[in-house]
PyMOL Python script that loads the backbone (N, CA, C, O; Angstrom):
from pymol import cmd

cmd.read_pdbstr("""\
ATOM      1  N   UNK A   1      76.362 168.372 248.667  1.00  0.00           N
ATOM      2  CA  UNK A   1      75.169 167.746 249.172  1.00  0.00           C
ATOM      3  C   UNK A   1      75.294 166.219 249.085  1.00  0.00           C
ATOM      4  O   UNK A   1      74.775 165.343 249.776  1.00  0.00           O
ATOM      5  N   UNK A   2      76.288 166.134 247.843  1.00  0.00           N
ATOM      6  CA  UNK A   2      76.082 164.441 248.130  1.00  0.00           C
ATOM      7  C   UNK A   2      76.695 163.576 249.125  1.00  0.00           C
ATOM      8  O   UNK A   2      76.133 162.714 249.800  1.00  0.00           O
ATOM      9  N   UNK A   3      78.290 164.017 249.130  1.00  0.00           N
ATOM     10  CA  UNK A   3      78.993 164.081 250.680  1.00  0.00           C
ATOM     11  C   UNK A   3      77.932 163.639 251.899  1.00  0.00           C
ATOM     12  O   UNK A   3      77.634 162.574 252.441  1.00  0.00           O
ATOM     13  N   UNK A   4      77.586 164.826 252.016  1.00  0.00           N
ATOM     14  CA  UNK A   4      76.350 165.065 253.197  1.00  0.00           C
ATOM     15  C   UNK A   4      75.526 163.520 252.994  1.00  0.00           C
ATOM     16  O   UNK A   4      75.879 162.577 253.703  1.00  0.00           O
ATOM     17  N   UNK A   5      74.686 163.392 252.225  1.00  0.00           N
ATOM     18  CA  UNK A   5      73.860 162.678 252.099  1.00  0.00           C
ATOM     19  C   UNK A   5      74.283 161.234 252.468  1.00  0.00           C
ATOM     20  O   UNK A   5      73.632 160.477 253.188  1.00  0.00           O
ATOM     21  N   UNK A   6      75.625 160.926 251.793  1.00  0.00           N
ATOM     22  CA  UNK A   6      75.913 159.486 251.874  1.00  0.00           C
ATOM     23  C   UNK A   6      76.785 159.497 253.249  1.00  0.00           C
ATOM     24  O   UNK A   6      77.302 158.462 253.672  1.00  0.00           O
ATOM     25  N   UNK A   7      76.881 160.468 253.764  1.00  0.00           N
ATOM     26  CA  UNK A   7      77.908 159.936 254.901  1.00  0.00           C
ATOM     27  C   UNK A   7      76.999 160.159 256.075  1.00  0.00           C
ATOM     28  O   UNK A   7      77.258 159.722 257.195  1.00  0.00           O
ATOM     29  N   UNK A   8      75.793 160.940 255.747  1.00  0.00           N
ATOM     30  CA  UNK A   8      74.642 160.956 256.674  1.00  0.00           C
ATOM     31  C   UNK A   8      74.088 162.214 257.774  1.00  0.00           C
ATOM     32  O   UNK A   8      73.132 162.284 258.546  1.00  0.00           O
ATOM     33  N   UNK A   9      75.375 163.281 257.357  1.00  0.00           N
ATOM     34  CA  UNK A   9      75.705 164.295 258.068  1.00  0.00           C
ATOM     35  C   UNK A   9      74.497 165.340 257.778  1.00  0.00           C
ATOM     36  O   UNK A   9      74.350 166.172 256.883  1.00  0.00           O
ATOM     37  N   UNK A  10      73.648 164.951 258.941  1.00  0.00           N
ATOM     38  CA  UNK A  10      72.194 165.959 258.774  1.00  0.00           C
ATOM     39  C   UNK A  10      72.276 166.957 258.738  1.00  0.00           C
ATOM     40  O   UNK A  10      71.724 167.603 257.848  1.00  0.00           O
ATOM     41  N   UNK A  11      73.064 167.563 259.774  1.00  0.00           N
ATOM     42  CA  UNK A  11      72.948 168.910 260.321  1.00  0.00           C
ATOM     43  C   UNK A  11      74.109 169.801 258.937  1.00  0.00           C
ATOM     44  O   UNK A  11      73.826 170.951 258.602  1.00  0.00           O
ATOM     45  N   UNK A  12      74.962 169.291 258.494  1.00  0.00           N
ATOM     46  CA  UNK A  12      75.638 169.773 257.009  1.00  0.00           C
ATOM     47  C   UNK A  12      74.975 169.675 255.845  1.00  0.00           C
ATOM     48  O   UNK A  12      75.411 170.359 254.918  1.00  0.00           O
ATOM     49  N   UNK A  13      73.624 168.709 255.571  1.00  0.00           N
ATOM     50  CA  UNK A  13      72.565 168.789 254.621  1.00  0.00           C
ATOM     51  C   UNK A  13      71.561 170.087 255.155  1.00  0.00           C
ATOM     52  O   UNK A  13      71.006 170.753 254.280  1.00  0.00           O
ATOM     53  N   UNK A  14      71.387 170.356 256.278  1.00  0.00           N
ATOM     54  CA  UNK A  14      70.198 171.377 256.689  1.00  0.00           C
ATOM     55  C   UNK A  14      71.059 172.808 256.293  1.00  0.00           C
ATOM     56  O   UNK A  14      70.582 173.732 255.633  1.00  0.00           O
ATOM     57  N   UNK A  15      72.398 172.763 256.840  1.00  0.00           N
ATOM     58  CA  UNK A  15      73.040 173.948 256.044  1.00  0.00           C
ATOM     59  C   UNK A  15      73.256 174.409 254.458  1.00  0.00           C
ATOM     60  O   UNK A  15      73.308 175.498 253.887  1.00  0.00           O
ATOM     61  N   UNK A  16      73.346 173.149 254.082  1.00  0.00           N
ATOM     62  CA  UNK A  16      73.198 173.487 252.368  1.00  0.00           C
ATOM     63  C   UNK A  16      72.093 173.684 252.091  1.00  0.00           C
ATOM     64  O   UNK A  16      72.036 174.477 251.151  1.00  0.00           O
ATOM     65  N   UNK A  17      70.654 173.201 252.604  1.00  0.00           N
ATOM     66  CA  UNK A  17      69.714 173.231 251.995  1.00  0.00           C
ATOM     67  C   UNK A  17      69.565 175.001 252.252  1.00  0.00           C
ATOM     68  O   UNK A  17      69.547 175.811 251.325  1.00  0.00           O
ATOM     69  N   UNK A  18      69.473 175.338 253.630  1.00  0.00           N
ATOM     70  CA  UNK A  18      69.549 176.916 254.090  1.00  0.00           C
ATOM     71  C   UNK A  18      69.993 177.942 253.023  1.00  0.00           C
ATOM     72  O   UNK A  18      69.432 178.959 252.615  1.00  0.00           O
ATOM     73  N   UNK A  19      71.507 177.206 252.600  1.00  0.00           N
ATOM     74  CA  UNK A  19      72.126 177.998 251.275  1.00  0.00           C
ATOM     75  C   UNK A  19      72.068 177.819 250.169  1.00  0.00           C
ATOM     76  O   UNK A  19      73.035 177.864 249.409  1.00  0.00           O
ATOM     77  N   UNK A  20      70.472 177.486 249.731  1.00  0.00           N
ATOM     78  CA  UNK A  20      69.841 176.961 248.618  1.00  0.00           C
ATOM     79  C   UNK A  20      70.874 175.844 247.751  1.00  0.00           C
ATOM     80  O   UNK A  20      71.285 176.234 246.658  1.00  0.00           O
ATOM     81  N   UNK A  21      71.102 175.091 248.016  1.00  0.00           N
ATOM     82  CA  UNK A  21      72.260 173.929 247.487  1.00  0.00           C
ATOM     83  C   UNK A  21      71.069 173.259 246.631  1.00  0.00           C
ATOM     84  O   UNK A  21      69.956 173.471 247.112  1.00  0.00           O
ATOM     85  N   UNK A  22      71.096 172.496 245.461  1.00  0.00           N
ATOM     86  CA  UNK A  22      70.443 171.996 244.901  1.00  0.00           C
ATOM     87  C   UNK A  22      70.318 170.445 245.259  1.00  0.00           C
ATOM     88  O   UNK A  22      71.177 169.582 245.075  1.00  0.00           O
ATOM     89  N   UNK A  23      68.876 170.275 245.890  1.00  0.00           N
ATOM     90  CA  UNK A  23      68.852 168.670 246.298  1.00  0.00           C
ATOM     91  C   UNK A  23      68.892 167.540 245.762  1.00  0.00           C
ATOM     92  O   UNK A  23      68.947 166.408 246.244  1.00  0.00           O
ATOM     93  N   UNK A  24      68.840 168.205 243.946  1.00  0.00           N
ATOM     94  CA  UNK A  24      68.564 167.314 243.269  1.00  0.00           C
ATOM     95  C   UNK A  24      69.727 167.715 242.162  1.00  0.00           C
ATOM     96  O   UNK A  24      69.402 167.529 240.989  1.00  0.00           O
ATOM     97  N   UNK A  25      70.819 168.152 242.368  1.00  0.00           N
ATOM     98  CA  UNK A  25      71.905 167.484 241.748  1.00  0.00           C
ATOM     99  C   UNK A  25      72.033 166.086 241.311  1.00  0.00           C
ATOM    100  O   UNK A  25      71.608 165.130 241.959  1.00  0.00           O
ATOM    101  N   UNK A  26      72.654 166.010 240.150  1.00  0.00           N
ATOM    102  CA  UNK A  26      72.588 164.658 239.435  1.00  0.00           C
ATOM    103  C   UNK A  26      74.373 164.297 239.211  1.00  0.00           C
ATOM    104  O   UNK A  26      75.179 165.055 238.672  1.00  0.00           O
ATOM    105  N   UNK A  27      74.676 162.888 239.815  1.00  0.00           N
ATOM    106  CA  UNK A  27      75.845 162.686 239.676  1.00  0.00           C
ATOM    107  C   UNK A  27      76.120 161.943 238.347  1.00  0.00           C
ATOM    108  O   UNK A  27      75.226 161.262 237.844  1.00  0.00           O
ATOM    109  N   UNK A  28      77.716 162.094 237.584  1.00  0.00           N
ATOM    110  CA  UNK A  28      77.190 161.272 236.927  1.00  0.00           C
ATOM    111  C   UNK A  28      76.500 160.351 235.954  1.00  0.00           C
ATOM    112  O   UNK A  28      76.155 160.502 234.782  1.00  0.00           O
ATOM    113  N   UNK A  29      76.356 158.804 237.267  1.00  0.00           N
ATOM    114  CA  UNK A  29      75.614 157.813 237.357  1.00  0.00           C
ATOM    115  C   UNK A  29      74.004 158.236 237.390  1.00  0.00           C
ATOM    116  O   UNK A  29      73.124 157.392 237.219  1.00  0.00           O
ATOM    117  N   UNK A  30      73.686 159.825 237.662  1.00  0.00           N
ATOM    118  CA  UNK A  30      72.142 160.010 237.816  1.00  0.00           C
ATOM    119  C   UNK A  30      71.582 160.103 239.132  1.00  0.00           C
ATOM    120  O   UNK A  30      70.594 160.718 239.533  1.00  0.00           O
ATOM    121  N   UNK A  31      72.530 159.261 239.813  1.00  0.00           N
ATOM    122  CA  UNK A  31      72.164 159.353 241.439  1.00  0.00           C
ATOM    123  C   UNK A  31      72.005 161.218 242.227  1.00  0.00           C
ATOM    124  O   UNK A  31      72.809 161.921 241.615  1.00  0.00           O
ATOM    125  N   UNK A  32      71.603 161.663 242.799  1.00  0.00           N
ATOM    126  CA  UNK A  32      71.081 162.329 243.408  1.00  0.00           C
ATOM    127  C   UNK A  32      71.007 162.248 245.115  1.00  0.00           C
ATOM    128  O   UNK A  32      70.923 161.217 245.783  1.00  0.00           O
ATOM    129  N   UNK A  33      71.061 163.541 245.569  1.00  0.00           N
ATOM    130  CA  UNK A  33      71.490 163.186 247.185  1.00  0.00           C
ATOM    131  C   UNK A  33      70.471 162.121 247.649  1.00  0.00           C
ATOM    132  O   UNK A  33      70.955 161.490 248.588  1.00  0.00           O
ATOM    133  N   UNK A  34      69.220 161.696 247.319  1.00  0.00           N
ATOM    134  CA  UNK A  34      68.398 160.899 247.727  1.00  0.00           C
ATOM    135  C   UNK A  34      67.968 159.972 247.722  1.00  0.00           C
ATOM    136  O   UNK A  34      67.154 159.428 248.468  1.00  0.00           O
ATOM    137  N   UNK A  35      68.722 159.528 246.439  1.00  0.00           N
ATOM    138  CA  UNK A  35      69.238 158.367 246.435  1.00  0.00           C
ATOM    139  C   UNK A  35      70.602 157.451 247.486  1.00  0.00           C
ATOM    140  O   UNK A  35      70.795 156.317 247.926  1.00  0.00           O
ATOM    141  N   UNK A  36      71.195 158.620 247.489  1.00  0.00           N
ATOM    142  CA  UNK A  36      72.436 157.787 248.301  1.00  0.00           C
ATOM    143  C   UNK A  36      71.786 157.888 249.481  1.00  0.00           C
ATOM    144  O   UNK A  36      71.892 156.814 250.073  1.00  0.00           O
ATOM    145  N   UNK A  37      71.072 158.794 250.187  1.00  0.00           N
ATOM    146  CA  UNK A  37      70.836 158.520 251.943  1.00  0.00           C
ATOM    147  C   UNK A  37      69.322 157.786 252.170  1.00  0.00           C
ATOM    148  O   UNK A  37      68.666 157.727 253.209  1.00  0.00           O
ATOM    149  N   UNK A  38      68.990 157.225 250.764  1.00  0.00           N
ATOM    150  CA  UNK A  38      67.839 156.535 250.947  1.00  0.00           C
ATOM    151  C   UNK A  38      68.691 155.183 251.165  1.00  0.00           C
ATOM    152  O   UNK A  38      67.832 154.386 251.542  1.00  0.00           O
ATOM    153  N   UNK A  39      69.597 154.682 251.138  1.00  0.00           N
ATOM    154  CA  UNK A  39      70.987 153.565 251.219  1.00  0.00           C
ATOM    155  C   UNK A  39      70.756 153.140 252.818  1.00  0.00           C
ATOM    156  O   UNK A  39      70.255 152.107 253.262  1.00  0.00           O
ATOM    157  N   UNK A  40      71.345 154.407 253.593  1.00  0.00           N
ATOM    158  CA  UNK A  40      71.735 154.328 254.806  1.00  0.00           C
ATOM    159  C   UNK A  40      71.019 155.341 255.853  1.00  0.00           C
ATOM    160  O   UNK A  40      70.853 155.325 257.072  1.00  0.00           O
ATOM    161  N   UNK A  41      70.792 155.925 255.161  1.00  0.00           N
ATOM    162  CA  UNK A  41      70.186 157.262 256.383  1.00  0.00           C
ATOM    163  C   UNK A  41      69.207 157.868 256.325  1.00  0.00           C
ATOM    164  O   UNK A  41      69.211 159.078 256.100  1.00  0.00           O
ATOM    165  N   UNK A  42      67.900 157.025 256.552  1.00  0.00           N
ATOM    166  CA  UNK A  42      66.249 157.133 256.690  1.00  0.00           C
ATOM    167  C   UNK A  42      65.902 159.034 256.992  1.00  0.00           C
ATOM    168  O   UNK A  42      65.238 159.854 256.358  1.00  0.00           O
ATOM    169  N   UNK A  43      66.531 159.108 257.957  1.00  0.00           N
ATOM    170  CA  UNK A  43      65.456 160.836 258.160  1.00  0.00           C
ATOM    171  C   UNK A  43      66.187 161.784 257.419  1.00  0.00           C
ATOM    172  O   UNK A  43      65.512 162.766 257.112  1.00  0.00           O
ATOM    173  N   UNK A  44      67.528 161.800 256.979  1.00  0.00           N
ATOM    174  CA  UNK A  44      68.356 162.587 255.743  1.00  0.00           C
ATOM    175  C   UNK A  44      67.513 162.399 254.631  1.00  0.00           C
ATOM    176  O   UNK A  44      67.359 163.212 253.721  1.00  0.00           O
ATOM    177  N   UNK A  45      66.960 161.273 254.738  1.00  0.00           N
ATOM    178  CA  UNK A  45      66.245 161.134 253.053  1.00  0.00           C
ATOM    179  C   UNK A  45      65.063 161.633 253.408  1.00  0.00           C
ATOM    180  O   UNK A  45      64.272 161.873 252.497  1.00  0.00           O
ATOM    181  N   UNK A  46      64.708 161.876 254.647  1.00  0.00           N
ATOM    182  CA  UNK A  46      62.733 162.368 254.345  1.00  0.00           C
ATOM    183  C   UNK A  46      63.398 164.323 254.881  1.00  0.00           C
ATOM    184  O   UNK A  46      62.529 165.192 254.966  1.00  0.00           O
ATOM    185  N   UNK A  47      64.737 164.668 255.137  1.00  0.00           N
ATOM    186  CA  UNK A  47      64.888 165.953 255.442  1.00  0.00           C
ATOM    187  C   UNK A  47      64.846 166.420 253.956  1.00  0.00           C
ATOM    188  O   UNK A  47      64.283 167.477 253.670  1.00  0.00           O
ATOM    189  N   UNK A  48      65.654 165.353 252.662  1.00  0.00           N
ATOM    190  CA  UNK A  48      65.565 165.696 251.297  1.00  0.00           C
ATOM    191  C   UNK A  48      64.357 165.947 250.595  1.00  0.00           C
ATOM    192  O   UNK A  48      64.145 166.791 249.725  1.00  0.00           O
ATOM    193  N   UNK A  49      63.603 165.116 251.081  1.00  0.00           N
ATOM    194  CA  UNK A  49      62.073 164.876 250.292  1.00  0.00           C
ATOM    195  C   UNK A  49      61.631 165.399 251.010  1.00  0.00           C
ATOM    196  O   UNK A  49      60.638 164.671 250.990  1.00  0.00           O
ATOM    197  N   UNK A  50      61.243 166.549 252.229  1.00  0.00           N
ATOM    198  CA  UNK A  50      61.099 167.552 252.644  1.00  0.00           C
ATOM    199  C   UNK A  50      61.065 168.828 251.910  1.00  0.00           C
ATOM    200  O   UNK A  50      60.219 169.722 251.871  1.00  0.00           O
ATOM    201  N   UNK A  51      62.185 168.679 251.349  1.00  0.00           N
ATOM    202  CA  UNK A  51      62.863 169.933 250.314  1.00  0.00           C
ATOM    203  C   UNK A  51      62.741 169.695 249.190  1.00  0.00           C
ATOM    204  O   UNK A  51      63.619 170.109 248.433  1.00  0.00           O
ATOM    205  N   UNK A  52      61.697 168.996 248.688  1.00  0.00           N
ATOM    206  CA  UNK A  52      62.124 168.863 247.155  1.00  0.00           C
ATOM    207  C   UNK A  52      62.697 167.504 246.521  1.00  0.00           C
ATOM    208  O   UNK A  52      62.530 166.786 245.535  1.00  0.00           O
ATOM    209  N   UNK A  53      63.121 167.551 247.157  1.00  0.00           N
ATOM    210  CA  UNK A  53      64.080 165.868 247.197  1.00  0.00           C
ATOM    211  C   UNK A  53      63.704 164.877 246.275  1.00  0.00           C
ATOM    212  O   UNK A  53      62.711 164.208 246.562  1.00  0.00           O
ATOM    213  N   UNK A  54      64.329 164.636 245.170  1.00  0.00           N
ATOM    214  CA  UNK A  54      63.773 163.387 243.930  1.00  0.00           C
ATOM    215  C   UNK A  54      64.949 162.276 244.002  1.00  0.00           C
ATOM    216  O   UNK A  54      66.066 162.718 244.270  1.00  0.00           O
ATOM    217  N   UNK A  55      64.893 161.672 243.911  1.00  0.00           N
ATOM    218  CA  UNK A  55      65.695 159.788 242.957  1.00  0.00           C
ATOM    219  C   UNK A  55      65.910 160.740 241.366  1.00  0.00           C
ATOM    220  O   UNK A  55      65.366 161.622 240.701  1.00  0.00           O
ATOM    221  N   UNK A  56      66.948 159.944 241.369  1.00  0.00           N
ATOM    222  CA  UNK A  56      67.835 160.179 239.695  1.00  0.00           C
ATOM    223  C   UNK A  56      66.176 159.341 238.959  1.00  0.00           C
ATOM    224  O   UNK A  56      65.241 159.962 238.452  1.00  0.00           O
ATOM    225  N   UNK A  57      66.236 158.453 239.064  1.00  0.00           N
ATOM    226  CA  UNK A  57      64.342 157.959 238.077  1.00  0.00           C
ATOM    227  C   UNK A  57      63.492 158.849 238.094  1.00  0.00           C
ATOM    228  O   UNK A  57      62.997 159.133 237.003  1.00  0.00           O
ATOM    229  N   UNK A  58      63.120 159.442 239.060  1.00  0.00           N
ATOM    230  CA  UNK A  58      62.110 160.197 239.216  1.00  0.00           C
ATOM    231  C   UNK A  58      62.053 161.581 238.451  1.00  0.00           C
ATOM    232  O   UNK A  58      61.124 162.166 237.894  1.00  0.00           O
ATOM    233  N   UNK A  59      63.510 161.915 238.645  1.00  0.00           N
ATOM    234  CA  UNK A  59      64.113 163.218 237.429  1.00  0.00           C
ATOM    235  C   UNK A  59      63.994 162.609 236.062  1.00  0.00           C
ATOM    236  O   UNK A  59      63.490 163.261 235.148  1.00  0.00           O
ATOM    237  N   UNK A  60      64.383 161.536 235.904  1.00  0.00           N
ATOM    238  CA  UNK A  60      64.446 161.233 234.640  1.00  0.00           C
ATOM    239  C   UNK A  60      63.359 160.714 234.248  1.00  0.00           C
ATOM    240  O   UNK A  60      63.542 160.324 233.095  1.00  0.00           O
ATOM    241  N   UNK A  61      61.993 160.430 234.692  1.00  0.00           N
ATOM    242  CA  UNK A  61      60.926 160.189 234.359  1.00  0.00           C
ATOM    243  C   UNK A  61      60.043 161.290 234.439  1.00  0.00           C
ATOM    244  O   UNK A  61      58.884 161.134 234.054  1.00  0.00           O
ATOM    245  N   UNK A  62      60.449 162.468 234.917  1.00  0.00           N
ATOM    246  CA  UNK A  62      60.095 163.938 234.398  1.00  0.00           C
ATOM    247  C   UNK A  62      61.014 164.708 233.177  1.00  0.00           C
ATOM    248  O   UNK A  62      61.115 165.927 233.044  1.00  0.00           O
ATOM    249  N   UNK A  63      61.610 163.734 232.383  1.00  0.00           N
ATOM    250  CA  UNK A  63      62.650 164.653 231.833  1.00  0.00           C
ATOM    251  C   UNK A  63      63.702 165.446 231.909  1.00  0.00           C
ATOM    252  O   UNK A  63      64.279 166.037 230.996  1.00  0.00           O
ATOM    253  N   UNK A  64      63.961 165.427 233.235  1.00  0.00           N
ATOM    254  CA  UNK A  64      64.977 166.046 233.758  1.00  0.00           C
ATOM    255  C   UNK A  64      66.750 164.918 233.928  1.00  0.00           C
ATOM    256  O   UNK A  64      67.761 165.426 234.412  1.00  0.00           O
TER     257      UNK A  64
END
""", "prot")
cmd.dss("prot")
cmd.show_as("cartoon", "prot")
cmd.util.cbc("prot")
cmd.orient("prot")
């Protein structure tokens, strides 16, 4: 998913998400797919936050 995310490849994020891929994998640095396509690739990041989709802060300001 993170692949996907940072290189921007929508239609390979909509397939992982399909095959329950976790959106909020934590790399790492903490970063998270939604973090990296909040970088470069505006509607990848609202297809993430669609799904669930958090920032490495946002996990970690839930404890996670």
């Amino acid at each position: 998913m993170h692949l996907a995310a940072w290189k921007g490849h929508f239609e390979t994020a909509e397939l992982l998400i399909a095959a329950d891929a976790d959106v909020n994998a934590k790399m790492e640095d903490g970063d998270t797919p939604l973090d990296l396509a909040k970088r470069k690739h505006q509607e990848l990041a609202e297809l993430l936050r669609k799904h669930g989709g958090k920032t490495g802060e946002e996990l970690k300001a839930e404890g996670n």
